[in-house]
C-alpha positions as CSV (number, residue, x, y, z in Angstrom):
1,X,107.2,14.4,92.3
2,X,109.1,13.9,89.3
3,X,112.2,15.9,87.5
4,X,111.1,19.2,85.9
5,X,111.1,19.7,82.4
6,X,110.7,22.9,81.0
7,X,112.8,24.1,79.0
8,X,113.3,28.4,79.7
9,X,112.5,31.0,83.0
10,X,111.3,34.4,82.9
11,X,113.4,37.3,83.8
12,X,114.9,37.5,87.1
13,X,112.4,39.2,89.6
14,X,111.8,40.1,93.5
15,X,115.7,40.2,93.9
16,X,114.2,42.5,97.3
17,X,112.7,39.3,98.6
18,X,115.4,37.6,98.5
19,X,117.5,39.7,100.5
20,X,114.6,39.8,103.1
21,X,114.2,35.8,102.7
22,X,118.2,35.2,103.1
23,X,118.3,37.8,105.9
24,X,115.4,36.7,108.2
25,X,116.6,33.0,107.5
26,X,119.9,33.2,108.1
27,X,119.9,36.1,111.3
28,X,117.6,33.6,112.9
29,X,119.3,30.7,112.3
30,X,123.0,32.2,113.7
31,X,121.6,34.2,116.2
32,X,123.1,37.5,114.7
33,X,122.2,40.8,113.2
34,X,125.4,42.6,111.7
35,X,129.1,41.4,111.3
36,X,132.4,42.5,110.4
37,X,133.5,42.7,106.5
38,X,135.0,39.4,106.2
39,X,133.3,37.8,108.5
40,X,130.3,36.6,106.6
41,X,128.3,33.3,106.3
42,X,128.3,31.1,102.9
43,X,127.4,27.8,102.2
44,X,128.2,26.1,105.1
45,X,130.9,28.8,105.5
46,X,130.6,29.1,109.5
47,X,127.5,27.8,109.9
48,X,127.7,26.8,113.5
49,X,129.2,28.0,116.6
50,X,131.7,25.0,117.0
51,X,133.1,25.1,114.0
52,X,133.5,28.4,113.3
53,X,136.5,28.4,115.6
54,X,137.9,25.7,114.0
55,X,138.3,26.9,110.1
56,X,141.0,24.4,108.9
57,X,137.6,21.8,110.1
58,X,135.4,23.1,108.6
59,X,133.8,22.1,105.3
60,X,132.3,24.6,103.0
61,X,131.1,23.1,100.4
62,X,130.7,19.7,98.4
63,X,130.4,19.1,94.7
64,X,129.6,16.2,92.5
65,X,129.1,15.7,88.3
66,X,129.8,13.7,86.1
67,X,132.4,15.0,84.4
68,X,131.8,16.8,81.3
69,X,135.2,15.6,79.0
70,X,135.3,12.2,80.6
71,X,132.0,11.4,81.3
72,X,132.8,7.8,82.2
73,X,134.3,9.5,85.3
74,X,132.6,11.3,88.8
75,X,134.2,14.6,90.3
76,X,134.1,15.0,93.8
77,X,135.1,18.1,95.3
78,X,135.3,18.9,98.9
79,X,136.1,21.9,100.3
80,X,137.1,23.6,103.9
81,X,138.6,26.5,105.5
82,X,136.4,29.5,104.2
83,X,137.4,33.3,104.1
84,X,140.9,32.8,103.0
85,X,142.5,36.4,102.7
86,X,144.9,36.0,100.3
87,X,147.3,38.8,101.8
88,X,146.9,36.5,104.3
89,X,150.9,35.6,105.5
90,X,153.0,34.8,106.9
91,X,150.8,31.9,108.1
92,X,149.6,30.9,104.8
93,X,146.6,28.7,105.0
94,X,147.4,24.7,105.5
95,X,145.0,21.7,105.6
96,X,145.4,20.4,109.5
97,X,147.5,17.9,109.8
98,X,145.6,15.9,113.0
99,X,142.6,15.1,111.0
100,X,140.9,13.0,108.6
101,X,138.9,14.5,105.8
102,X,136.4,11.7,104.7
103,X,134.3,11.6,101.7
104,X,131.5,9.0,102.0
105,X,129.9,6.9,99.0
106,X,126.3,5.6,99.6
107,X,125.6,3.6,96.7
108,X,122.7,1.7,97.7
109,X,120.6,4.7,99.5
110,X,120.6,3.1,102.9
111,X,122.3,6.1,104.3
112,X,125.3,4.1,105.1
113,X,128.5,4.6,103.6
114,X,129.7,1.8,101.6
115,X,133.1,3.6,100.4
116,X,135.1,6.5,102.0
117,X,137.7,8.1,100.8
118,X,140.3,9.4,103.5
119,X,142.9,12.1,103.2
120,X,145.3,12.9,105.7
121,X,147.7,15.6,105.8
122,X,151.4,16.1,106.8
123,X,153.5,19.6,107.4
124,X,157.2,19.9,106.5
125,X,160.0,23.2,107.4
126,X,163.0,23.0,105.4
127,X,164.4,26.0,107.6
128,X,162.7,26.7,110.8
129,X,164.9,30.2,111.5
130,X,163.1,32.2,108.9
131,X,159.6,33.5,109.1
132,X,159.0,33.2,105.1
133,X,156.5,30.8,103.9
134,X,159.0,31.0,101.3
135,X,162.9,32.1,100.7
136,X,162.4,33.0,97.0
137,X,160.6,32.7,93.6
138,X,158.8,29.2,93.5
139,X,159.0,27.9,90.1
140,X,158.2,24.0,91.4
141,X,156.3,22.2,93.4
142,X,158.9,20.6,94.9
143,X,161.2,24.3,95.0
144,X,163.7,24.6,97.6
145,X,162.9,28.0,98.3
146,X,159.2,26.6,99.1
147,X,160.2,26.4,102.4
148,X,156.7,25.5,104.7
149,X,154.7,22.4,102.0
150,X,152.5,19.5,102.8
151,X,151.4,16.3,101.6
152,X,148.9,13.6,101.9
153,X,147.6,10.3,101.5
154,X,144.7,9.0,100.0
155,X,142.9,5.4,102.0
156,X,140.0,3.9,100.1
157,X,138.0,2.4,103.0
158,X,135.6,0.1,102.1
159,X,132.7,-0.6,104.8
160,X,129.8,-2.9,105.7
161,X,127.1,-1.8,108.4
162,X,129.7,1.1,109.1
163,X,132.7,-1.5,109.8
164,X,135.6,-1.5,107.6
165,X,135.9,-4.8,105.9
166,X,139.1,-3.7,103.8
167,X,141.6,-0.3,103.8
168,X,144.1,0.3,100.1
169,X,146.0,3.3,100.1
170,X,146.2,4.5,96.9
171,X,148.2,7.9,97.2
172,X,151.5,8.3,99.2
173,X,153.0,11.2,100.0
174,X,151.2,13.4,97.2
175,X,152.1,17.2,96.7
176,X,149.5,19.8,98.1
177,X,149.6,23.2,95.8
178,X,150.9,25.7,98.2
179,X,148.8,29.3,99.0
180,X,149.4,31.8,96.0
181,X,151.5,34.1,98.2
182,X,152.1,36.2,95.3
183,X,153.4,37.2,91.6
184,X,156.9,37.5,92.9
185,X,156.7,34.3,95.2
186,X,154.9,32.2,92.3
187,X,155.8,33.6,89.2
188,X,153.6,30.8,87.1
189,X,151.2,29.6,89.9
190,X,148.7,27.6,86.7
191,X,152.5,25.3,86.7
192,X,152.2,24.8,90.3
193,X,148.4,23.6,90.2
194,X,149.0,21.2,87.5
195,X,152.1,19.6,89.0
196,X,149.5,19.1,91.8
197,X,147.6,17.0,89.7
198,X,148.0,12.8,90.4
199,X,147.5,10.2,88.5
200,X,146.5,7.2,91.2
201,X,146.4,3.6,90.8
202,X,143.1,2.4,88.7
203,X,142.4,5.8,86.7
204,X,141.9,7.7,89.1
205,X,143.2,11.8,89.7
206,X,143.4,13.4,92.8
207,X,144.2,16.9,93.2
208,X,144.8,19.2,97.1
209,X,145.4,22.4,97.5
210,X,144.5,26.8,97.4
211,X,141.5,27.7,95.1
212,X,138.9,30.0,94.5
213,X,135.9,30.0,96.6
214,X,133.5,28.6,93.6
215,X,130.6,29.6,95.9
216,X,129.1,32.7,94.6
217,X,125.9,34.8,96.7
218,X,125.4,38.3,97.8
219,X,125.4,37.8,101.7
220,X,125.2,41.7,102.8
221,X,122.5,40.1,104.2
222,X,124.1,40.6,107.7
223,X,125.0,44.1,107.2
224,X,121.9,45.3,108.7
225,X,119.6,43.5,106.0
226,X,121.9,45.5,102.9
227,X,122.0,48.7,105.2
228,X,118.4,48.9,104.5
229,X,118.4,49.6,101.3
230,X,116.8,46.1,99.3
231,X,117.6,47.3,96.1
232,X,121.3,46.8,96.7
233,X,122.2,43.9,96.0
234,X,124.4,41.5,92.8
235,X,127.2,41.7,94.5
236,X,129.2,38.7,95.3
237,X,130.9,38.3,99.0
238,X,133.3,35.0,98.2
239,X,135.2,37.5,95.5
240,X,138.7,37.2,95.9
241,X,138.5,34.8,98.9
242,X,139.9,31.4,98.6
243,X,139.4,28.1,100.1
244,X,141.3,24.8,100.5
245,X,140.0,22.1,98.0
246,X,140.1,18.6,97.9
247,X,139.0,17.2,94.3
248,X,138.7,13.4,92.8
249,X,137.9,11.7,89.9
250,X,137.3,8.5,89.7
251,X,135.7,5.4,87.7
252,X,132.0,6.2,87.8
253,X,132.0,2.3,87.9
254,X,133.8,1.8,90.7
255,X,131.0,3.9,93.4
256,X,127.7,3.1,92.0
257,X,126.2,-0.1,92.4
258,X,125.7,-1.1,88.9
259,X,124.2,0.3,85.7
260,X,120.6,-0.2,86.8
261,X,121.3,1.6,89.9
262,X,123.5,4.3,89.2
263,X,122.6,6.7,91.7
264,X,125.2,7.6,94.8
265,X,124.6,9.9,98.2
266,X,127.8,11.5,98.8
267,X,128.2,13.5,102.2
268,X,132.1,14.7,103.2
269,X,132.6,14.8,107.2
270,X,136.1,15.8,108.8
271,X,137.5,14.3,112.3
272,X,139.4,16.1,114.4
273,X,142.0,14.3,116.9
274,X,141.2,14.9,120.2
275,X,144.0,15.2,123.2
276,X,143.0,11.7,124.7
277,X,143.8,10.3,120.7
278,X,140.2,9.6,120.0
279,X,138.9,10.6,116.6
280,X,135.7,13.1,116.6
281,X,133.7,14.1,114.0
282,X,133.4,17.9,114.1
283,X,132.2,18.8,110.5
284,X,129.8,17.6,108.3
285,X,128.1,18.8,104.8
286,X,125.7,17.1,101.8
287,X,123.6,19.6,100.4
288,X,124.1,23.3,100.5
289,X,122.2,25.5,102.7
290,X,120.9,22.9,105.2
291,X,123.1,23.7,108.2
292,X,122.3,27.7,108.0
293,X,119.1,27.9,107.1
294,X,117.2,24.9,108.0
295,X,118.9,23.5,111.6
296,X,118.2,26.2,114.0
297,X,120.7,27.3,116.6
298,X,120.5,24.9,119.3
299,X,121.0,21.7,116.9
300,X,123.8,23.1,114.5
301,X,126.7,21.7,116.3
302,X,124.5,18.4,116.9
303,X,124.0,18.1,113.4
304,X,128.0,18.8,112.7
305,X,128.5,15.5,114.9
306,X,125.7,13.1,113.6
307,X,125.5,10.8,110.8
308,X,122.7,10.2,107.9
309,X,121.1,7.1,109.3
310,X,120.1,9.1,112.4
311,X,118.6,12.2,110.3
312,X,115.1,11.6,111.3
313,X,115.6,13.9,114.2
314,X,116.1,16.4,111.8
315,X,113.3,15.9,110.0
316,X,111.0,18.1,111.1
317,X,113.0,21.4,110.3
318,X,112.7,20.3,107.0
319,X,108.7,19.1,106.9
320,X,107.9,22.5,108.8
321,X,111.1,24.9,107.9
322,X,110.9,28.5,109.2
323,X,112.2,30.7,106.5
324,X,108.9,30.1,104.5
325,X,106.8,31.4,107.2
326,X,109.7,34.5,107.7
327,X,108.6,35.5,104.0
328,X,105.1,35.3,105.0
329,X,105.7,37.2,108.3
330,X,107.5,40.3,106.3
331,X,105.8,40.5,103.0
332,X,102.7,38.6,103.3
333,X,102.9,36.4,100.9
334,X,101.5,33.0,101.9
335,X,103.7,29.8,102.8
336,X,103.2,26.3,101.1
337,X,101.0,24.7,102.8
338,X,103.0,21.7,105.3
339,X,104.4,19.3,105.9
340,X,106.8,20.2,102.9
341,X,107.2,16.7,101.2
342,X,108.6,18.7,98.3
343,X,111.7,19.7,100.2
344,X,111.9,16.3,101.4
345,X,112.5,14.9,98.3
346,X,115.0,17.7,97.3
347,X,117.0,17.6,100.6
348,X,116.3,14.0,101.9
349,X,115.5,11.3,99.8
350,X,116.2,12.6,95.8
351,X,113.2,13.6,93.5
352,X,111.2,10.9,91.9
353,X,112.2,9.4,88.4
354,X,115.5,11.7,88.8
355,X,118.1,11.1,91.4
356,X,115.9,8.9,94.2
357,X,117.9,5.3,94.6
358,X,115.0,2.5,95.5
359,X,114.2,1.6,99.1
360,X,116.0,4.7,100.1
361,X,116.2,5.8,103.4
362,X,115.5,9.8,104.1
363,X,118.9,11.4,105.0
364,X,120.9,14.6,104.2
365,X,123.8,14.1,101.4
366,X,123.9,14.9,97.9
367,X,122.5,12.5,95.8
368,X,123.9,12.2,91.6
369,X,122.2,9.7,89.0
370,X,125.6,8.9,87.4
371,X,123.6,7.5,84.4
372,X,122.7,11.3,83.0
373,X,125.0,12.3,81.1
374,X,126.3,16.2,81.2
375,X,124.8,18.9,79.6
376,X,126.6,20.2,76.7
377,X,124.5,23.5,77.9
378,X,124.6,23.6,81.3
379,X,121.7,26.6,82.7
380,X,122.6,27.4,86.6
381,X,119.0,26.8,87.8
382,X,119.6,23.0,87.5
383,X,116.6,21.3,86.9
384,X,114.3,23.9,88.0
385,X,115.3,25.2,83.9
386,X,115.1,21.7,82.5
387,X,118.5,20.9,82.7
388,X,118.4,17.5,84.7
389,X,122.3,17.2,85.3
390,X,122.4,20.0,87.5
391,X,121.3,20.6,90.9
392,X,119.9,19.0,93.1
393,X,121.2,16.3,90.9
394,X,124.6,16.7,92.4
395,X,126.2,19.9,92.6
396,X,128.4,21.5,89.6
397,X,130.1,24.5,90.1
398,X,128.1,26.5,88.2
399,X,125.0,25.8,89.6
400,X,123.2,28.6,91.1
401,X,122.1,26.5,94.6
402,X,121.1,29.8,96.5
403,X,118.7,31.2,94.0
404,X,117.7,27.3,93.0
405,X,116.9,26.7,97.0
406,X,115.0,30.0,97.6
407,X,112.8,29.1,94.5
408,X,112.4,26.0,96.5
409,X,112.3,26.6,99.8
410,X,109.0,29.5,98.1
411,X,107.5,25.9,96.2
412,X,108.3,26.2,93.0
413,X,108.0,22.0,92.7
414,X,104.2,22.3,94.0
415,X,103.0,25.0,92.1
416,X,103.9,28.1,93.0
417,X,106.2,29.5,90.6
418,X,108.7,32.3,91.2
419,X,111.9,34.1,90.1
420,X,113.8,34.4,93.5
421,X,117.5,35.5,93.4
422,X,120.1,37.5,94.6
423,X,121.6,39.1,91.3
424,X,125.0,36.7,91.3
425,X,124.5,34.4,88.7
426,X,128.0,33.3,88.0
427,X,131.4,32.8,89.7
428,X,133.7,35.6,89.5
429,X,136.2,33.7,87.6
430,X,135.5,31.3,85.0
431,X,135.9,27.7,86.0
432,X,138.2,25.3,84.0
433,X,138.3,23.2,80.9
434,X,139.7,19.8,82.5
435,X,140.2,18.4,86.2
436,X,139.9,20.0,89.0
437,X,138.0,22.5,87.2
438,X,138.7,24.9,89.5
439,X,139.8,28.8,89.1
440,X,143.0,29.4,90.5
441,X,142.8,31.4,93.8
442,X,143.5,35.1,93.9
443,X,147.5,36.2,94.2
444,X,149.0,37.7,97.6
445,X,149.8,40.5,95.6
446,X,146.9,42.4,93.5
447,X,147.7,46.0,93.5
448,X,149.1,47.4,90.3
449,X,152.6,47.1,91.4
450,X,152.4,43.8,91.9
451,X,152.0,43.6,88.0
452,X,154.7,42.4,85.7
453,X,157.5,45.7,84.5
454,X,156.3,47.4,88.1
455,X,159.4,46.3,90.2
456,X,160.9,49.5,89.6
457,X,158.5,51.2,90.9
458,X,157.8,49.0,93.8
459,X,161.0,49.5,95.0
460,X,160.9,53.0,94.7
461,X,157.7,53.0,97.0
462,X,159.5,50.8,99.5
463,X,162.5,53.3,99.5
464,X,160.2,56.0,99.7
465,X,158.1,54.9,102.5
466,X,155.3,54.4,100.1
467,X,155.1,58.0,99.6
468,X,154.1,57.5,95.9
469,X,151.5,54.4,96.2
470,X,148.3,55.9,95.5
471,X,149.9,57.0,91.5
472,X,151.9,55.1,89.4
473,X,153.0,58.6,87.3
474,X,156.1,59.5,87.2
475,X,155.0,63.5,88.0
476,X,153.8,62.3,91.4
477,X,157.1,60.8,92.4
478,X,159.2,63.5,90.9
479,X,156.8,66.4,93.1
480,X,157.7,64.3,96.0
481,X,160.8,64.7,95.3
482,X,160.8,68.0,94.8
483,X,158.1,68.9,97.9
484,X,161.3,66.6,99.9
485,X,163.6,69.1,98.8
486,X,161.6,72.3,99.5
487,X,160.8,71.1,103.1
488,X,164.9,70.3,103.9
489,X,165.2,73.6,102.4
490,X,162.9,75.7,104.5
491,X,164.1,73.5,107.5
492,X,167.9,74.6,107.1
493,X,166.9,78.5,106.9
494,X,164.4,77.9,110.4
495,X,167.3,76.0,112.0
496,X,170.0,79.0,111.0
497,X,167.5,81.3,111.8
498,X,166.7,80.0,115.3
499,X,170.7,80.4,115.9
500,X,170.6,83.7,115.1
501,X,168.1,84.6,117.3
502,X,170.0,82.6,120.2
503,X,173.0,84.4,119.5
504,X,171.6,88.0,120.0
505,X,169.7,86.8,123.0
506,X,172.7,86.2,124.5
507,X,174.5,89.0,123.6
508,X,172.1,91.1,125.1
509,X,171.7,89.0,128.8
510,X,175.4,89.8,129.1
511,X,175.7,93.4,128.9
């Protein structure tokens, strides 16, 4: 199999089969068949039952590119903690702070880590009597009135046959970006991420905190397979939701093995303390997709726990996966014929003559050829549209993996071409420019009094019990005011009325 090379698609089609392909897939994989709004499953959002009681553990999603204005550089992007509500207070969302996030460097394709790159968290309370994340506007990273922050340090482990032969810390007690609690709370939150921003020791930047959930898919899937009705779908579920990111960039030199051999399989796990001291590894997450639709139920939290080296006793999920043969079940059209060596090569091993190292060993991560250089283009179907810097060479953030691993999963890369996709094409919010490329997450505060000049108001709502919150006119507070006035009226004639009436009662009981 080799990288694809042509150069347009057709017009998006069978958007229905999707639904039913992402549906069947993913209800058999988690064992479900509706869920609460807010509640639904992403890209390795909650993809297995462990960890989906442990959010802070959990990792969503990884990303790797070479970066597109300093292409001498790799960007790494880890994130965990899915479904952030950003109302979400006064617990605003925190990286845990008794485990080790770990992203692992393969850059010899022995399914070994031969770097890893360890962050570990701290909490600090300036004022432990108040309930407020914080006790005014924010205008720093480093604000007084941010009263609940963390930090973290950065260890660059560097391993041989998985022992560490030598440990350098290279960030110290760096600055997380706090949760954006707000317009009022964060008045310039863009300042706040960029002071978040570190420069570290031998060109490196390192960057932790809130962003927007740069997944983007239409999972009604669980509502009842879109409430019956395939037509509906193009909406995306990760809108407004926000997850906790973790983003380096570093010396491309520095994690491949040389020039020749420029291709790294990058895989992020998390650890989790447990109450005898001993570290455990809860969470784990190369590719997209894999854990939800691909490791069935009674494996998922085995998989979670286990390392690349030992991925041959997942192998057969992906030589014989099920969600084909789900397609064929509901709308008869055939399966690729197995075992699938074609999705072997996109989820194991790297596709020939594009992002396979030599002598590589078949495991799960996410494998980039650092040697390709971005696209000045970049088309969100990767290099199933030609564009051989995109997925599943690495990950960008604008690559479209759901539709990319449906047209997969259906064999596009043996033959049988198709236009599979589920109408969300791009992020909500448009990505950035420069490092860590990320959109800002969504504010606290989104209604329309929450907007700059609406203070006013706002606190006539407040004083007013909120009486005029669904209009912003001036009329509808004024004919509360005056429907107040009519009611206190008509309830100081009933209340002199009712006297009366007592009064002549009385009058006549004691004649």
């Amino acid at each position: 199999m080799t990288a694809m090379s042509s150069s347009g698609r057709g017009p998006t089609r069978l958007a229905a089969l999707t639904c039913v392909a992402l549906a069947a897939g993913a209800l058999v994989a988690s064992g479900v068949t509706g869920v609460e709004p807010g509640t639904a499953r992403a890209s390795s959002h909650r993809e297995a039952p462990l960890i989906s009681g442990q959010p802070q553990y959990d990792n969503t999603d990884l990303y790797a590119f070479v970066s597109p204005d300093k292409p001498d550089t790799t960007t790494i992007v880890a994130n965990v903690l899915p479904f952030e509500e950003p109302g979400g207070g006064p617990n605003f969302y925190k990286f845990a702070d008794d485990a080790q996030y770990d992203i692992h460097i393969d850059s010899d394709g022995d399914a070994q880590g031969d770097l890893i790159y360890r962050l570990t968290f701290k909490n600090h309370v300036k004022n432990g009597n108040t309930f407020l994340y914080n006790t005014g506007p924010v205008t720093t990273i480093d604000d007084p009135d941010l009263n609940i922050t963390q930090t973290y340090d950065i260890d660059l482990l560097r391993l041989k046959n998985q022992h560490v032969m030598h440990s350098t810390k290279i960030g110290d007690d760096l600055p997380v970006a706090p949760s954006n609690v707000g317009k009022a709370s964060m008045p310039d939150y863009q300042a706040l991420r960029d002071q978040a921003v570190q420069q570290l020791a031998g060109g490196s930047t390192a960057f932790a905190g809130q962003a927007d959930d740069p997944f983007f898919a239409d999972l009604r899937v669980f509502d009842l397979l879109y409430g019956g009705n395939l037509t509906e779908v193009g909406n995306d579920t990760l809108k407004g939701y926000s997850v906790n990111s973790v983003a380096l960039q570093v010396p491309t030199a520095y994690i491949r093995q040389s020039e020749k051999q420029p291709i790294v399989g990058i895989w992020s796990t998390t650890q989790r303390k447990s109450a005898s001291g001993h570290w455990t590894q809860v969470s784990r997450l190369g590719m997209p997709l894999v854990n939800e639709v691909v490791i069935p139920v009674k494996d998922k939290d085995k998989f979670n726990a286990s390392h690349p080296w030992n991925d041959g006793d997942f192998l057969k999920f992906v030589t014989q996966p099920e969600l084909p043969k789900l397609i064929e079940g509901i709308y008869k059209i055939k399966a690729p014929a197995e075992p699938r060596n074609d999705l072997v090569s996109v989820f194991l091993t790297g596709v020939d003559k594009l992002n396979k190292p030599p002598h590589v060993r078949p495991a799960e991560a996410l494998r980039l050829n650092t040697g390709i250089a971005p696209s000045a283009e970049p088309k969100r179907l990767g290099v199933l549209d030609g564009d051989n810097a995109g997925f599943p060479n690495g990950r960008r953030l604008t690559d479209d993996v759901l539709d990319i691993a449906l047209q997969a999963v259906e064999g596009e890369l043996v033959g049988s071409k198709n236009d599979l996709g589920d109408a969300v094409n791009e992020n909500d919010q448009k990505f950035g420019a420069a490092f860590p490329y990320l959109a800002l997450p969504t504010a606290g505060s989104r209604g329309a009094l929450a907007k700059e000049g609406a203070a006013k108001d706002a606190q006539g709502n407040l004083l007013s019990g909120g009486a005029s919150s669904a209009s912003s006119s001036s009329d509808f507070t004024d004919n509360t005011l005056i429907a107040s006035a009519v009611a206190a009226g008509a309830g100081v004639l009933l209340v002199a009325l009712g006297l009366s009436w007592w009064r002549m009662r009385r009058r006549n009981i004691y004649r």
